[in-house]
Backbone as a printed PyTorch tensor [residue, N CA C, xyz], in Angstrom:
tensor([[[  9.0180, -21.7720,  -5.5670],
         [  9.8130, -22.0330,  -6.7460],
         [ 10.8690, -20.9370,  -6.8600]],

        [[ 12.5370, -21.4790,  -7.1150],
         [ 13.1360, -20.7010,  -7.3130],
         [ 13.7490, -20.3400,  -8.6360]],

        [[ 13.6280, -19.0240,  -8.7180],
         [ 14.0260, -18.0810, -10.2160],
         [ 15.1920, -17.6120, -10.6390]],

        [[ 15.4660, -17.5410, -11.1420],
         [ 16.8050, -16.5330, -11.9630],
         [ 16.0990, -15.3090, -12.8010]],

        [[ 16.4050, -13.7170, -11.9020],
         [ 16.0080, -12.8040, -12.4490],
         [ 16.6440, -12.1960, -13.9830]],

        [[ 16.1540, -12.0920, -15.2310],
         [ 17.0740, -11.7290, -16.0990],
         [ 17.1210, -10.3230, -16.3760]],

        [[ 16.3580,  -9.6640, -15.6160],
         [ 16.0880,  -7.9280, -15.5900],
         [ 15.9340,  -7.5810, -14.3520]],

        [[ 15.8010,  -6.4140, -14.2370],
         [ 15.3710,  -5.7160, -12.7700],
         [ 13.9040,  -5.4320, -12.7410]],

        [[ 13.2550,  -5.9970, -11.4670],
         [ 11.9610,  -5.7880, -11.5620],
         [ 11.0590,  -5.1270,  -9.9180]],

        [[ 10.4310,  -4.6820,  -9.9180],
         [  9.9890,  -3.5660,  -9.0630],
         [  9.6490,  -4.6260,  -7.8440]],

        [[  9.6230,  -4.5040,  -6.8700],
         [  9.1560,  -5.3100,  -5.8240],
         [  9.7400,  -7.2830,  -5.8540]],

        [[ 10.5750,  -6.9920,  -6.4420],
         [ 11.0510,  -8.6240,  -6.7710],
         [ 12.5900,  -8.4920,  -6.2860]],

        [[ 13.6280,  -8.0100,  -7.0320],
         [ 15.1390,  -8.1090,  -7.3260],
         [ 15.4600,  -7.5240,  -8.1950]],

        [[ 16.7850,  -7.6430,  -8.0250],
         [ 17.9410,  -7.1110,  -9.5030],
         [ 18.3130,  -8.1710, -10.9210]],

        [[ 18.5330,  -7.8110, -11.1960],
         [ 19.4000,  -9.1470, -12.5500],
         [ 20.5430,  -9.7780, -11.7190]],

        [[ 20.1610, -11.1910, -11.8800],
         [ 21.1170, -12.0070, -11.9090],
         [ 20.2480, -12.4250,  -9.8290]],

        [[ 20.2390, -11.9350,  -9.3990],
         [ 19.3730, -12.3240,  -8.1080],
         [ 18.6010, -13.6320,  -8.1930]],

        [[ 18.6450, -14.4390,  -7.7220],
         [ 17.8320, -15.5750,  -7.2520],
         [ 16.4680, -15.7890,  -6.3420]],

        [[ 15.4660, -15.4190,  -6.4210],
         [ 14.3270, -15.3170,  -5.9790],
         [ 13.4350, -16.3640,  -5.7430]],

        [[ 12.4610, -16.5180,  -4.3810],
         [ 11.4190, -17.1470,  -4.1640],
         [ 10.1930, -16.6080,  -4.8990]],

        [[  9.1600, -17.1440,  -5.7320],
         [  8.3360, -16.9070,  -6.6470],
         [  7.2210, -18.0310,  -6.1630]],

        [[  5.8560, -17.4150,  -6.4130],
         [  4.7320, -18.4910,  -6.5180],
         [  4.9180, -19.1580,  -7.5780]],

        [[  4.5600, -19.9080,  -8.0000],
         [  5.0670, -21.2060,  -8.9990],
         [  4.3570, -20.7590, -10.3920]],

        [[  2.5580, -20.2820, -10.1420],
         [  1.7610, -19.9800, -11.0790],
         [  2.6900, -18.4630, -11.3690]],

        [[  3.0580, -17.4250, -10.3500],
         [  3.4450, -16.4900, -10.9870],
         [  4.6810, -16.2130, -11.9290]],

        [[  5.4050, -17.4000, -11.5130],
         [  6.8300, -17.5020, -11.8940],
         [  6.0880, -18.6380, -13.6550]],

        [[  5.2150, -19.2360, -14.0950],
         [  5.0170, -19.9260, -15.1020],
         [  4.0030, -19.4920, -15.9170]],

        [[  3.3290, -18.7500, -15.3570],
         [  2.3270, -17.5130, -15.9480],
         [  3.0000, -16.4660, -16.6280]],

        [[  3.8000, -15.8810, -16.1800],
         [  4.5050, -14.6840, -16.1630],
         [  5.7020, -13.9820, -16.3910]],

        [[  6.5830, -14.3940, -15.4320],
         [  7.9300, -14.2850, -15.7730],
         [  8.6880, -15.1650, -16.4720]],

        [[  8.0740, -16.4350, -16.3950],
         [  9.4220, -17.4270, -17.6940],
         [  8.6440, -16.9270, -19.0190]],

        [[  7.7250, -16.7940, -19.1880],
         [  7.0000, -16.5820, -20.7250],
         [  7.3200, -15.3790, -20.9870]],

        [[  7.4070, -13.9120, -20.2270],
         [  7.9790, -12.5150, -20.5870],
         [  8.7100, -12.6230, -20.6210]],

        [[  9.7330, -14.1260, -20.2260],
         [ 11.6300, -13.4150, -20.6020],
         [ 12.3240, -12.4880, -19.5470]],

        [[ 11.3830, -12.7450, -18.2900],
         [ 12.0540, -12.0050, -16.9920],
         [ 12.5740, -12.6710, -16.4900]],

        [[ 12.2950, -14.3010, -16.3810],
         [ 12.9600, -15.0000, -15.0850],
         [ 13.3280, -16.3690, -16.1200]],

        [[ 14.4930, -17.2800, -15.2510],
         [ 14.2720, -18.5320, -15.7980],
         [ 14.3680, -19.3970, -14.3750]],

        [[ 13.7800, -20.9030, -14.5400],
         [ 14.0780, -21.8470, -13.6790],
         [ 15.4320, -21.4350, -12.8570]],

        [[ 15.6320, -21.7060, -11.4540],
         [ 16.5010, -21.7820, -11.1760],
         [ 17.3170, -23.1960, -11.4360]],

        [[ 17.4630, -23.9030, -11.7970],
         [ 18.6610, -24.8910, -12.0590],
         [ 19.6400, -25.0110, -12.4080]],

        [[ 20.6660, -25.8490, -12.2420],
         [ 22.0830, -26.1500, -12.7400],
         [ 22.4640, -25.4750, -14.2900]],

        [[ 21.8060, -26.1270, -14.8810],
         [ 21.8790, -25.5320, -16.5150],
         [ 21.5850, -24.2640, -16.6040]],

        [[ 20.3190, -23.6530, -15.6640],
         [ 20.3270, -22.4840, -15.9870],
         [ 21.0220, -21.2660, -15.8890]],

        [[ 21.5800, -21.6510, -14.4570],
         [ 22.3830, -21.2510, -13.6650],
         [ 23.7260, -20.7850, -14.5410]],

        [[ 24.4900, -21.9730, -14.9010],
         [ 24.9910, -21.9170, -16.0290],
         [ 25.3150, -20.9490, -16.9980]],

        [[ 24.2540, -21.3250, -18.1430],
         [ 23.6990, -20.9480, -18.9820],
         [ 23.7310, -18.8980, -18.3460]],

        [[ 23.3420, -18.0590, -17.5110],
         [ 22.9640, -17.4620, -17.0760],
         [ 24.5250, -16.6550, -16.8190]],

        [[ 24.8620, -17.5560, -15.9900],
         [ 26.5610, -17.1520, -15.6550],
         [ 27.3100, -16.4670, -17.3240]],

        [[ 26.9290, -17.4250, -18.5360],
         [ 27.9730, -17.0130, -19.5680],
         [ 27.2860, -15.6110, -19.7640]],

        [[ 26.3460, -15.5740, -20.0180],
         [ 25.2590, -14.0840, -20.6310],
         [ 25.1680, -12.8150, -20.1040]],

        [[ 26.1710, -13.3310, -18.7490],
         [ 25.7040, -12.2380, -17.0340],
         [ 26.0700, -10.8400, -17.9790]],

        [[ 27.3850, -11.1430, -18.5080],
         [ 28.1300,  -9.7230, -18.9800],
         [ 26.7680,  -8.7500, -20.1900]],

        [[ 26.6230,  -9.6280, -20.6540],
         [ 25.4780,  -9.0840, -21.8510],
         [ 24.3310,  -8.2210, -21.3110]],

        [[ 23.7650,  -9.4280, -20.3240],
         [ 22.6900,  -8.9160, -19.6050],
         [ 22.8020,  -7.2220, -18.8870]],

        [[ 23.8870,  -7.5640, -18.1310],
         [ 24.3070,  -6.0330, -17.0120],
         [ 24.4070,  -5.1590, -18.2690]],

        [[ 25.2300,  -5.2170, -19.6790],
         [ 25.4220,  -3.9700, -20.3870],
         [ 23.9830,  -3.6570, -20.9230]],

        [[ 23.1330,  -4.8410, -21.3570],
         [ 22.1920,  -4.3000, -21.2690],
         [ 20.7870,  -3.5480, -20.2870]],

        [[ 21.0550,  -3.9640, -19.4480],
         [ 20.5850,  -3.2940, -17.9140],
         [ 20.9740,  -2.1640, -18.2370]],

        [[ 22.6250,  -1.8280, -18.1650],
         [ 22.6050,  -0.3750, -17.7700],
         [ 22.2980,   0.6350, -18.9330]],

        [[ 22.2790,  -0.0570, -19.9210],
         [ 22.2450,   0.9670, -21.1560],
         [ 20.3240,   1.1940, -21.1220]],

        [[ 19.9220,   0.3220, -20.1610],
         [ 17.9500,   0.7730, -20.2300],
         [ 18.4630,   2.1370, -18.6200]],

        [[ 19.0240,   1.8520, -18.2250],
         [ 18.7590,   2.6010, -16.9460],
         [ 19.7500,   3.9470, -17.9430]],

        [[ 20.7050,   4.3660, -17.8720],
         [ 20.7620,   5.6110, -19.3800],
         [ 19.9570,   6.2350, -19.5500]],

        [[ 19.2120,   5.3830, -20.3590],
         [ 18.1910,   6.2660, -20.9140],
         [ 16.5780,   6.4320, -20.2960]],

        [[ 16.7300,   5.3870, -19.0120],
         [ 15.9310,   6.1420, -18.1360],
         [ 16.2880,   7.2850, -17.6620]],

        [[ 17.4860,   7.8010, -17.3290],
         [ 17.8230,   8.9100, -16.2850],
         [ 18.0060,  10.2050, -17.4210]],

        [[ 18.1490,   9.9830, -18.6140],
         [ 18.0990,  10.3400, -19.4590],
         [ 16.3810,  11.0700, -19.7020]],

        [[ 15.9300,  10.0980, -19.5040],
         [ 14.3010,  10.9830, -19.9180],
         [ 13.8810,  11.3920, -18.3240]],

        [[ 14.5720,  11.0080, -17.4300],
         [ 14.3390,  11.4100, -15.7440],
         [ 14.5430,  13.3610, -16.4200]],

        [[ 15.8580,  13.3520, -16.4170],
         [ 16.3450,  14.9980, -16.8820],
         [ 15.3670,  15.3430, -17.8420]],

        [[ 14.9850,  15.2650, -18.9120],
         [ 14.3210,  15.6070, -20.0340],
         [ 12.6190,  16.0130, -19.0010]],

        [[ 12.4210,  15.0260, -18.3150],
         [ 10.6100,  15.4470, -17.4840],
         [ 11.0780,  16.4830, -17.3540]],

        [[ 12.4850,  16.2100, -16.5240],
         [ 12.3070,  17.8360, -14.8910],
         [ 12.9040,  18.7750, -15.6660]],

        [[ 13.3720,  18.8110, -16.5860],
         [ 13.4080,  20.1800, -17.6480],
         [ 12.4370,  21.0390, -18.1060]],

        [[ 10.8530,  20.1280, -17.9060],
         [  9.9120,  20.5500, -18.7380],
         [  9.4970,  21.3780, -17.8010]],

        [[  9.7800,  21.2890, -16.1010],
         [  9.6850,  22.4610, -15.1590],
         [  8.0040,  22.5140, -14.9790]],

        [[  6.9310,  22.9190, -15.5490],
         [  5.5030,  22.9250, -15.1880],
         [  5.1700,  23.1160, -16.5400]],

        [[  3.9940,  21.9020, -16.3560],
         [  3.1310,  21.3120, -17.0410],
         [  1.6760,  22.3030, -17.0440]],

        [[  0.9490,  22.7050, -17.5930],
         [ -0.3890,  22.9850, -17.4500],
         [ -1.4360,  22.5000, -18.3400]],

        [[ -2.2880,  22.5560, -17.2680],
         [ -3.9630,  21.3220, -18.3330],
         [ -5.3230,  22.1590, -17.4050]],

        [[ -5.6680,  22.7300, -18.9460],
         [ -6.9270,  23.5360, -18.3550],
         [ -8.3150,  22.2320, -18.3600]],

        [[ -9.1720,  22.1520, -17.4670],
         [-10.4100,  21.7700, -16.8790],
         [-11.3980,  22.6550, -16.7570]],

        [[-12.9350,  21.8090, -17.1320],
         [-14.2500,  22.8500, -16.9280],
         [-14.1130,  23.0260, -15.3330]],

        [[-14.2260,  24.0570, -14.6730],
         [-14.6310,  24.1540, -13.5940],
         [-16.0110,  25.1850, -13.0730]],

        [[-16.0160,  25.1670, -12.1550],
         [-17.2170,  25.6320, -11.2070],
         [-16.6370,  26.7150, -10.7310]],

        [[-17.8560,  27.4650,  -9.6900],
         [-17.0440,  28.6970,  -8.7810],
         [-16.0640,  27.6280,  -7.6200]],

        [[-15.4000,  28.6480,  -7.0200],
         [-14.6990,  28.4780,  -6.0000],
         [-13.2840,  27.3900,  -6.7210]],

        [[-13.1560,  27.3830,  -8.1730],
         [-11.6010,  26.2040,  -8.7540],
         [-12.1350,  24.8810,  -8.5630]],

        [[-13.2720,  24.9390,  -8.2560],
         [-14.1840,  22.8680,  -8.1670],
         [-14.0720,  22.2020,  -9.9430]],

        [[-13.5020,  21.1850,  -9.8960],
         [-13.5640,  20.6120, -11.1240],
         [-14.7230,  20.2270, -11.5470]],

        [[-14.9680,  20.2390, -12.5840],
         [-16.4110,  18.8800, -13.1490],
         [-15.5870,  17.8770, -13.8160]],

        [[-15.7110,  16.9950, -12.9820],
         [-14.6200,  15.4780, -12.5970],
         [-13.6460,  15.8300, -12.0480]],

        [[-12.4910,  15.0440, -12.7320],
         [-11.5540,  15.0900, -11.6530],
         [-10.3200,  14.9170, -12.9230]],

        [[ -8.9890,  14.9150, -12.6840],
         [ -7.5790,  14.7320, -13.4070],
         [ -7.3260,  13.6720, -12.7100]],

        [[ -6.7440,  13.1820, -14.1820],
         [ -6.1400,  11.4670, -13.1400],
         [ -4.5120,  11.1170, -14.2840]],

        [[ -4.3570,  10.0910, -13.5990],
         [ -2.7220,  10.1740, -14.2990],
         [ -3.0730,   9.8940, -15.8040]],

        [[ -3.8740,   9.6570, -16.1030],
         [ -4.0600,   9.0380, -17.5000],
         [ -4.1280,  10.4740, -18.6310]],

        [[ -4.7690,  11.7160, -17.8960],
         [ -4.8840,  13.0370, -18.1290],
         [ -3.5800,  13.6460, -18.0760]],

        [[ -2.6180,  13.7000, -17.0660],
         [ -1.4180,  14.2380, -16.5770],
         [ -0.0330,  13.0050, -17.4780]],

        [[ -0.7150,  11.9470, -17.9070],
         [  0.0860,  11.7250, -19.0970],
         [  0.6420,  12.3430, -20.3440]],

        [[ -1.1450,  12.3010, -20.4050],
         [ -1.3060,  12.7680, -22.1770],
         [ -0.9050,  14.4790, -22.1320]],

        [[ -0.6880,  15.1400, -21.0420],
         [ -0.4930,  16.3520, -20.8770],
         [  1.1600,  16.3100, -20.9080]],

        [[  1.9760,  15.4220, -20.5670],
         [  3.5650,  15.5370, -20.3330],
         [  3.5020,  15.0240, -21.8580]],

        [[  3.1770,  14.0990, -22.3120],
         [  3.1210,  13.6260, -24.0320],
         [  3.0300,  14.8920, -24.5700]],

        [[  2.2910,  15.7050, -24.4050],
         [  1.6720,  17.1370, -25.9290],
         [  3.1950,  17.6670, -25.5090]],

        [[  3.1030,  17.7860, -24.2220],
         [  4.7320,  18.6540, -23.8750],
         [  6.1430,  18.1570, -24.5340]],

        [[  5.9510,  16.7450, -25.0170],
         [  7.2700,  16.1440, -26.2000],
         [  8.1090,  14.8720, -25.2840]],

        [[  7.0990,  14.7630, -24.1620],
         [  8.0770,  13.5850, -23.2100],
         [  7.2960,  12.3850, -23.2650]],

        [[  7.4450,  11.1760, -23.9300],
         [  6.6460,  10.3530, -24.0020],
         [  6.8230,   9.2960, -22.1020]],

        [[  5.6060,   9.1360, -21.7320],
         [  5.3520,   8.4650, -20.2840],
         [  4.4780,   7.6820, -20.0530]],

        [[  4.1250,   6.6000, -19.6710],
         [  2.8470,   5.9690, -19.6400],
         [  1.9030,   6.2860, -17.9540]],

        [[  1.1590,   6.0240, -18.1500],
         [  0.3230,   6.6720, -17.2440],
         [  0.7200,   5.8610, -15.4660]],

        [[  0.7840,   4.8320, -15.9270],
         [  1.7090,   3.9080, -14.8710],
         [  2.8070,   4.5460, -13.7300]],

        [[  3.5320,   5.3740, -14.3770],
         [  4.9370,   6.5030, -14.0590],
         [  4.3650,   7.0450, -13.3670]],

        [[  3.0130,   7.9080, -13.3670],
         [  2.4180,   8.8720, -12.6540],
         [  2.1930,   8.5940, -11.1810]],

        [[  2.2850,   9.5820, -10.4120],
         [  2.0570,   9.0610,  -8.6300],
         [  1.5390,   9.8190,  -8.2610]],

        [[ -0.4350,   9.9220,  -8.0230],
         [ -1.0090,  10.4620,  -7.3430],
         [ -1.2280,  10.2390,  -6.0600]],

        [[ -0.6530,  10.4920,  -4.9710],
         [ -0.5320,   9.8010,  -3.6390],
         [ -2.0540,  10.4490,  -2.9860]],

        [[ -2.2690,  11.4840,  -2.9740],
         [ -3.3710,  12.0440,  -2.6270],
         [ -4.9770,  11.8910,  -3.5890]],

        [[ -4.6870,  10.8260,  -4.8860],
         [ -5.8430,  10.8370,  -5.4460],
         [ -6.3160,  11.3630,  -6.6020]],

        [[ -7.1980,  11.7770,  -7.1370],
         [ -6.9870,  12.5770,  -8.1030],
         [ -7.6120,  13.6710,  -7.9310]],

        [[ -7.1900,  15.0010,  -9.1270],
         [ -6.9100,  16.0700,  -8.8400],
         [ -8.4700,  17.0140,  -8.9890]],

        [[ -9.0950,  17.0850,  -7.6600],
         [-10.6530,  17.9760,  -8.1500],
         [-10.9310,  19.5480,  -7.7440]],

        [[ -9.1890,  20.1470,  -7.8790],
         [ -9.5310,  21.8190,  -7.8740],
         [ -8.6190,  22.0150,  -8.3380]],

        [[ -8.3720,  23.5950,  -8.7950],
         [ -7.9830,  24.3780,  -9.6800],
         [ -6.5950,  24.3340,  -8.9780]],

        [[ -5.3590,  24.8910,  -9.2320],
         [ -4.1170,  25.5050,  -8.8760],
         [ -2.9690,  24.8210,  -9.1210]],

        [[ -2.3340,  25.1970,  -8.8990],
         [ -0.7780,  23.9340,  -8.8000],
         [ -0.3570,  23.0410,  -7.6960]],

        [[ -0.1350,  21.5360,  -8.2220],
         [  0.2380,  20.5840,  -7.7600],
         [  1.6440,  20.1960,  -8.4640]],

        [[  2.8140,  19.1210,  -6.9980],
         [  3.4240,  18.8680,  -7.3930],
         [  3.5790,  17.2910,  -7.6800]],

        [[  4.0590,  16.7610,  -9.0210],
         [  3.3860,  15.5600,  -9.3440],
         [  4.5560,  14.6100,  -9.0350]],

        [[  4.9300,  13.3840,  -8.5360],
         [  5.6330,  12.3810,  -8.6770],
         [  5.9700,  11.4910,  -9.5910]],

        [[  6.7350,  11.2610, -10.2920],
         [  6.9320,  10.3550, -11.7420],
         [  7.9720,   9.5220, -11.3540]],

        [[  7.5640,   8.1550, -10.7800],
         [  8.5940,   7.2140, -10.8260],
         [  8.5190,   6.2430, -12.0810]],

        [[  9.6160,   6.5280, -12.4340],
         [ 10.2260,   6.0020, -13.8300],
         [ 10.5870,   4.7730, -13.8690]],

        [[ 11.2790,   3.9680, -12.8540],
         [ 11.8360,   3.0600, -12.1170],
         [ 11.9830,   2.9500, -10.9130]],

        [[ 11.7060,   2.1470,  -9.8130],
         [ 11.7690,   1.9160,  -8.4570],
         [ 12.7340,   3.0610,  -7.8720]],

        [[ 14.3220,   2.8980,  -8.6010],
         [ 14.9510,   4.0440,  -8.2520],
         [ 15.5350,   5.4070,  -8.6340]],

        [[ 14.4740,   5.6990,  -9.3980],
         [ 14.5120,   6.7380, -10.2400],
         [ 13.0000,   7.2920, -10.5010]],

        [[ 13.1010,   8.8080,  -9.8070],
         [ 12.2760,   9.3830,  -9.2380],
         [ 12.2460,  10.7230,  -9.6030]],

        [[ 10.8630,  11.7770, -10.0550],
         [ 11.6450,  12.8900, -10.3410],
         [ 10.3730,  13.4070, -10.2460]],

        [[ 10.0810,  14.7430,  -9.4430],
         [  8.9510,  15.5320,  -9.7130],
         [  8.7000,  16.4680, -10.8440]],

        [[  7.1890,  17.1230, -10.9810],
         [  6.8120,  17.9550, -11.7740],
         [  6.0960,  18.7860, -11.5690]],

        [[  5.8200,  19.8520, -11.4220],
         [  4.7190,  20.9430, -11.3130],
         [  3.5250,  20.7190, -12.3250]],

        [[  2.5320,  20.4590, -11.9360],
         [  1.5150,  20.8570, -12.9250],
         [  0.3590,  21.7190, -12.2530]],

        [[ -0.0950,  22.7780, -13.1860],
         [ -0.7490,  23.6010, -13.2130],
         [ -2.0600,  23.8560, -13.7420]],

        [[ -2.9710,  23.3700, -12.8050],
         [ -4.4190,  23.2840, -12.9900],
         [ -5.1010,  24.4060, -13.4290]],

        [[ -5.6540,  24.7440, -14.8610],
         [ -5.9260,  26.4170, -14.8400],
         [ -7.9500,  26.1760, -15.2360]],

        [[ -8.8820,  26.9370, -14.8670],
         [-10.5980,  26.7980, -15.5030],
         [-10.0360,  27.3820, -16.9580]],

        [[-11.3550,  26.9010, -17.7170],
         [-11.2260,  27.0020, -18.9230],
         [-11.6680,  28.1970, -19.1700]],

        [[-11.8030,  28.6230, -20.3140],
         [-12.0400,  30.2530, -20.3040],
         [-13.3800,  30.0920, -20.9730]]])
């Protein structure tokens, strides 16, 4: 089934792109969120008059993505103390859901989603550098700083 993208979406296309879609995912999902419509004549259409609306609104979300991109990497290093053991061993582990709520206390609101633990989550003491993709193309690291509790 083919779509009309009305946003930019991660692993799919851009706005205004025309896409192959599973049928359930494209009627489940994207026509009911207001991401995609039928591809057809009318929509097509219909799609063409709005294009201008759509892009100003596109770029005015990407703004103020790159906008809070600068605002993370300002915050420079993050730190979140954990119980630990001898030798910096955690009792558990840090996971993005932790390294959220830790960039949140810091004044940057992020959902845990953004976070990119490529290596897993975090079960010793010291500094790591964290990945925060914001958007597919918009990308920005962070230091965070694992400290035992006192």
């Amino acid at each position: 089934m083919e779509v009309i993208l009305l946003e930019k979406l991660r692993n799919l296309g851009v706005l205004g792109e025309k896409v192959k879609v599973k049928p359930g995912y494209a009627r489940n999902y994207l026509i009911p969120q207001g991401k995609a419509v039928y591809a057809n004549s009318v929509n097509i259409e219909k799609f063409e008059k709005r294009r201008a609306e759509l892009e100003k609104r596109e770029a005015e979300k990407h703004q103020l993505t790159v906008a809070r991109k600068d605002a993370i990497a300002a915050l420079g290093t993050v730190t979140l103390t954990a119980k630990s053991g001898d030798e910096g061993k955690l009792f558990g582990s840090i996971g993005t859901r932790d390294i959220a709520l830790a960039i949140e206390a810091a004044g940057q609101p992020i959902e845990k989603r953004e976070v990119i633990l490529p290596e897993g989550a975090i079960r010793k003491t010291g500094e790591y550098v964290i990945t925060i993709e914001l958007e597919s193309d918009i990308i920005t690291t962070l230091k965070l700083n694992v400290i035992p509790e006192a």
